[in-house]
C-alpha positions as CSV (number, residue, x, y, z in Angstrom):
1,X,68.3,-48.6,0.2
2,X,66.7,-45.5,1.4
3,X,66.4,-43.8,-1.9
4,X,64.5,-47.1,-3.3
5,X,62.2,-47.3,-0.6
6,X,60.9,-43.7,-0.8
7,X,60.9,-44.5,-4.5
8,X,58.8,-47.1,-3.6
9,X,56.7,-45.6,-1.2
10,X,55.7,-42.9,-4.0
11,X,55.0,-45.7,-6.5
12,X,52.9,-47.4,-3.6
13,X,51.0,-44.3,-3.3
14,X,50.7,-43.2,-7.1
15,X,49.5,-46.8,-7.9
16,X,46.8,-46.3,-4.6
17,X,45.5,-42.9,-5.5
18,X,45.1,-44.3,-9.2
19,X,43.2,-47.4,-8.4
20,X,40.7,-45.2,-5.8
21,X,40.0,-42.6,-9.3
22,X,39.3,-45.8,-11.0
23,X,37.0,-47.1,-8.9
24,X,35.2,-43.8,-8.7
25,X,35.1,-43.6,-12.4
26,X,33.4,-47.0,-12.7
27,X,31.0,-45.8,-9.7
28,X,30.2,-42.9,-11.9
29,X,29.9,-45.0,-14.9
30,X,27.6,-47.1,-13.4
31,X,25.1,-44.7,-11.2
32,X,25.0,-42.4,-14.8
33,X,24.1,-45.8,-16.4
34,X,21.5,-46.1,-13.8
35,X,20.0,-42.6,-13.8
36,X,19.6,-43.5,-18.1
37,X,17.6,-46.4,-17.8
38,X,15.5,-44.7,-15.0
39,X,14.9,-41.4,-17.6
40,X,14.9,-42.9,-20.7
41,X,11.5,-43.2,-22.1
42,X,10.1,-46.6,-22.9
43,X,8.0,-47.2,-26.1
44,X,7.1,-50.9,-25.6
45,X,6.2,-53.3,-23.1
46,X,6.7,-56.7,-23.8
47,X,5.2,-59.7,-22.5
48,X,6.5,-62.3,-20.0
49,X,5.8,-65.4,-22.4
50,X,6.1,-66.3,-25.5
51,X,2.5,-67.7,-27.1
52,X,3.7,-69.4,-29.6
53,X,4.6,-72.3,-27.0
54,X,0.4,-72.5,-26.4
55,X,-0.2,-71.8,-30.8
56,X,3.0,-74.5,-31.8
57,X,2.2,-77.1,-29.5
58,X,-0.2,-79.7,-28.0
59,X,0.9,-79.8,-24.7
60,X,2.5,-76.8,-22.3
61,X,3.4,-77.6,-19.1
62,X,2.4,-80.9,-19.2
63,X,-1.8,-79.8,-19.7
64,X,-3.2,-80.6,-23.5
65,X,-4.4,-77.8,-25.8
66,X,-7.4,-77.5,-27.1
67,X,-8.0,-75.1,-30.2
68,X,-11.4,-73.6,-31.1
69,X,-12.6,-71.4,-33.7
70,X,-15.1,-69.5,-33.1
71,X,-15.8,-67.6,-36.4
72,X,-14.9,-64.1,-38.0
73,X,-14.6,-60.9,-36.6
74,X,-15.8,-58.2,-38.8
75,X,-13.8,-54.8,-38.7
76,X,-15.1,-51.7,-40.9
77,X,-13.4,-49.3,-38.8
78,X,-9.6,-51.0,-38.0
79,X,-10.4,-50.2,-34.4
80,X,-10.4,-52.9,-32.1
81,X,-12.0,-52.9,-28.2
82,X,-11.2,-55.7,-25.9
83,X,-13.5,-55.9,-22.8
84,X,-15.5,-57.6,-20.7
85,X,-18.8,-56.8,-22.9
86,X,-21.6,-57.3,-20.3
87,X,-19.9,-55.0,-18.4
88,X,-17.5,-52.6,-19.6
89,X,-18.5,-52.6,-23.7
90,X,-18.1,-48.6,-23.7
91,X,-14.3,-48.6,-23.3
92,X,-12.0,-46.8,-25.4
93,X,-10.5,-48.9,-28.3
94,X,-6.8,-50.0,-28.9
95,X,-4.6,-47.3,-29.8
96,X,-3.4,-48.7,-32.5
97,X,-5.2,-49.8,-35.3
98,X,-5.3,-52.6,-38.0
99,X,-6.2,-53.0,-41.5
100,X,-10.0,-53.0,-42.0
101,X,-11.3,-56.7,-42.8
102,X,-12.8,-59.9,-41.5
103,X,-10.6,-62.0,-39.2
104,X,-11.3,-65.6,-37.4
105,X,-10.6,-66.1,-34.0
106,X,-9.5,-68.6,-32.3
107,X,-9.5,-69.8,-28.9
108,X,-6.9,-72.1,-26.9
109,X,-8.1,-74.2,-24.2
110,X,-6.3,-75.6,-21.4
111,X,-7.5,-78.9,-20.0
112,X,-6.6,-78.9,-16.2
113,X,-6.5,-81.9,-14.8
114,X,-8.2,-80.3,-11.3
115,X,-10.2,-76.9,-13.1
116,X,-11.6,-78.6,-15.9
117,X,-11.3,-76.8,-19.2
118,X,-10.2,-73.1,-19.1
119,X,-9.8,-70.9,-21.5
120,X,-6.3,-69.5,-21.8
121,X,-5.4,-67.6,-24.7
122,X,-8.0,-65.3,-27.3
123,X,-6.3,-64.9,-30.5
124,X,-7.7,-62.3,-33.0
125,X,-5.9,-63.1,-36.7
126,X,-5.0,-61.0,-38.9
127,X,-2.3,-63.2,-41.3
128,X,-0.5,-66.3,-41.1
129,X,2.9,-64.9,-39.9
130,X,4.7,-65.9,-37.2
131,X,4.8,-63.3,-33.8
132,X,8.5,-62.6,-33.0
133,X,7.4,-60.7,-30.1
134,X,4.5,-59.2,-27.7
135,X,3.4,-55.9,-27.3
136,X,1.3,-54.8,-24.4
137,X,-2.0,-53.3,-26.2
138,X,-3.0,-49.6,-24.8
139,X,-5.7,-47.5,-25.5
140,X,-5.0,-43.8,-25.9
141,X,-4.1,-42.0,-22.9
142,X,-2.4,-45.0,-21.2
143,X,1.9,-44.2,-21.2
144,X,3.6,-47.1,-20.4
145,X,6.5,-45.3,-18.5
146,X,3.7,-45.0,-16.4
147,X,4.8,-48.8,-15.4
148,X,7.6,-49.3,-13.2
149,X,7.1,-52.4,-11.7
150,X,7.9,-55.7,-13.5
151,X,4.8,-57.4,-14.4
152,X,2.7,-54.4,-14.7
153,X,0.2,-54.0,-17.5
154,X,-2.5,-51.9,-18.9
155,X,-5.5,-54.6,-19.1
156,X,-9.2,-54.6,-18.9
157,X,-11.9,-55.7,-16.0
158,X,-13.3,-58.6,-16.0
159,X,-16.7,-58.7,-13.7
160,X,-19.4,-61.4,-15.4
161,X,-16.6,-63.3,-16.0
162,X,-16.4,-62.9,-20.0
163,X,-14.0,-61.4,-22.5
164,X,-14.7,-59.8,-26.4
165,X,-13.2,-58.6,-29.3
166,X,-15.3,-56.7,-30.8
167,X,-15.0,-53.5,-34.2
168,X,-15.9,-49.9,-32.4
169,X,-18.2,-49.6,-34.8
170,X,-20.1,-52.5,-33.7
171,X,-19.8,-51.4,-30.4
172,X,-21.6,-47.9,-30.7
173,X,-24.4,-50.1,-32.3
174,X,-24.4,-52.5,-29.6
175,X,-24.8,-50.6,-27.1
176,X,-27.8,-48.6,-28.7
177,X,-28.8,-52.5,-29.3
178,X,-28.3,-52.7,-25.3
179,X,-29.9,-49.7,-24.5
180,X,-33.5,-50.6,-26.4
181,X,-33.5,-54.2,-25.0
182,X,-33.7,-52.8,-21.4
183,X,-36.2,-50.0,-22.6
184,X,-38.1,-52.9,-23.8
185,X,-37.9,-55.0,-20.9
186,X,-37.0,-52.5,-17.6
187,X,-37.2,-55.8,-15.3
188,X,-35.1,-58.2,-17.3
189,X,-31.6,-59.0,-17.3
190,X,-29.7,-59.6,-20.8
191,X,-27.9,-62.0,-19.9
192,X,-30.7,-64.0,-18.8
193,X,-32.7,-63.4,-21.3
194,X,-31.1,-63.3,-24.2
195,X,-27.5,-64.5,-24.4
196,X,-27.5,-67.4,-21.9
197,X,-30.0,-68.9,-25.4
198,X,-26.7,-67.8,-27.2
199,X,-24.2,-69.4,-25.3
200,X,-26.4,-72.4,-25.2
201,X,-26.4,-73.2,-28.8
202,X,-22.5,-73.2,-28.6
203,X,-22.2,-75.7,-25.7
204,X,-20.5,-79.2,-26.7
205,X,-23.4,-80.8,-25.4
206,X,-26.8,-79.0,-25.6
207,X,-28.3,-82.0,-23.4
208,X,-26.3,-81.7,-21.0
209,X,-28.2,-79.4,-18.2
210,X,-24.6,-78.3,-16.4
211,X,-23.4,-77.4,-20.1
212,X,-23.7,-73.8,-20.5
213,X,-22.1,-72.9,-23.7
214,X,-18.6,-70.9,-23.1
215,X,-18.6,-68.5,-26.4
216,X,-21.2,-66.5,-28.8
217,X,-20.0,-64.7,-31.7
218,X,-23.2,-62.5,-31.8
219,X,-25.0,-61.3,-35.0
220,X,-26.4,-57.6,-33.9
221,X,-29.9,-57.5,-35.0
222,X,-30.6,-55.4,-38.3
223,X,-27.0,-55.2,-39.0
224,X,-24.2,-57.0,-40.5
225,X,-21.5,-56.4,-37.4
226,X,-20.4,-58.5,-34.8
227,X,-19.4,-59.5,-30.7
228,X,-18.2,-61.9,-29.4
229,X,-17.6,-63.0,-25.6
230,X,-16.1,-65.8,-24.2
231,X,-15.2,-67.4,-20.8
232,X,-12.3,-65.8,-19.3
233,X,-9.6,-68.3,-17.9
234,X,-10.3,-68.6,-13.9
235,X,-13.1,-66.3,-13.8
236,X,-13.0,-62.3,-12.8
237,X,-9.8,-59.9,-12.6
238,X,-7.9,-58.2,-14.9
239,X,-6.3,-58.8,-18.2
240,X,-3.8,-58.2,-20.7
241,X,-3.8,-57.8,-24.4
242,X,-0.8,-57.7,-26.7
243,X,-0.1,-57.7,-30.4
244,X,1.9,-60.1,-31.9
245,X,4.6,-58.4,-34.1
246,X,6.6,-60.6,-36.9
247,X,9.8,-60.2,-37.9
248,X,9.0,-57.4,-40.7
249,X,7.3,-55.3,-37.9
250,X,4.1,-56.0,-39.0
251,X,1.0,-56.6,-37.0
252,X,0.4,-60.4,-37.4
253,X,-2.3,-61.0,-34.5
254,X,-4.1,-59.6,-31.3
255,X,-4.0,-61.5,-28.3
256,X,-5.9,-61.6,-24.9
257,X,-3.6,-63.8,-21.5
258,X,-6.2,-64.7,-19.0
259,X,-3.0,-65.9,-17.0
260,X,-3.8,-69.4,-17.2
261,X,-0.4,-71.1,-18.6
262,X,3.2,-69.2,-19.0
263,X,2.3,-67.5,-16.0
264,X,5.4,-65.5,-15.0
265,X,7.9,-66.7,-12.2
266,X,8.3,-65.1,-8.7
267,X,9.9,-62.3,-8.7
268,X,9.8,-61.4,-12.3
């Protein structure tokens, strides 16, 4: 009896000393597995939704969608800026670039029962193919390891309450178009003055006094490029862009969340 219970006691201990190694190895295992997601570096950011919920259907979250088109984009350069253009139009364009052409746009509306219509999603489209996923847009100089948080994004300003799509090309010549409008008239305000006309003409019902207009795809004066601006969901703040990628890893579409639906949970 004595024999087997040292014998035992070893076996107790053998089988103890084992199970502590083990549980250090797994400990190991997991704070290395740790220290490679923290060091590896990220190429992508995705987004938190998935658009084609606003593009395949009528109704999201219990609001009806409302698509517009607002014309073509015209693109001589494959460079793209997204910005607020009354106020920021001199920012750097996307970093990555798209084949040169001419591509509508489009513009999803949500029709809040208690905000009226807002718009939610800008959609720049560049083929018919379906987006199998969403990649934050960055200019050049932006690194997304750069974002640790969930949620975080590289995005533009929004301060006059507006967002544009708009060629590089056609925004060096808007802004020489900018420049000579205010050397032309050093106490006016272009806005005023000229595109609240613009918007105008675009408003579902030019009688109506409170109807503004909520888009222009602008015409630049001696010149065959383009702008456009348009309302941005709930007004001022910051927002994302992201490029919708099919399953061939091909650019299919560029578009602008003005967090308005698929808004991520708490906590994401």
């Amino acid at each position: 009896m004595r024999k087997l219970t040292i014998f035992g006691i070893i076996l107790s201990f053998l089988s103890c000393n084992l199970s502590d190694k083990k549980a250090e190895f797994q400990k190991d295992k997991e704070m290395f597995g740790l220290f490679k997601k923290k060091t590896e570096k990220k190429k992508e950011i995705l987004s938190h939704a998935d658009y084609n919920l606003i593009f395949e259907n009528d109704t999201v979250e219990g609001i009806p969608i409302e698509l517009i088109e607002i014309g073509k984009l015209k693109v001589p350069t494959g460079k793209i800026v997204v910005c607020d253009p009354l106020v920021t139009p001199d920012m750097k364009p996307l970093e990555r670039e798209i084949k040169i052409g001419e591509y509508p746009i489009k513009i999803y509306v949500a029709k809040t029962k208690d905000s009226g219509d807002r718009y939610a999603i800008a959609k720049l489209e560049f083929n018919d193919n379906r987006a199998e996923k969403w990649v934050l847009a960055v200019r050049e100089g932006e690194d997304v390891n750069e974002l640790t948080g969930d949620g975080d994004f590289f995005g533009f300003p929004v301060d006059a309450g507006l967002g544009g799509f708009f060629d590089i090309e056609a925004g060096v010549e808007y802004l020489k178009f900018q420049d000579n409008f205010m050397k032309a008239n050093p106490n006016g305000n272009i806005y005023d003055d000229l595109f609240a006309d613009e918007f105008k003409k675009n408003a579902k019902d030019i009688n109506d006094l409170n109807d503004y207009g909520d888009w222009i795809n602008f015409k630049l004066p001696n010149s065959d490029l383009n702008i456009t601006m348009f309302h941005s969901g709930y007004g001022d703040g910051t927002y994302p862009a992201y490029w919708g990628i099919d399953e061939n890893g091909e650019v299919s579409s560029l578009v602008i969340d003005f967090f308005v639906l698929l808004l991520p949970e708490d906590g994401e």
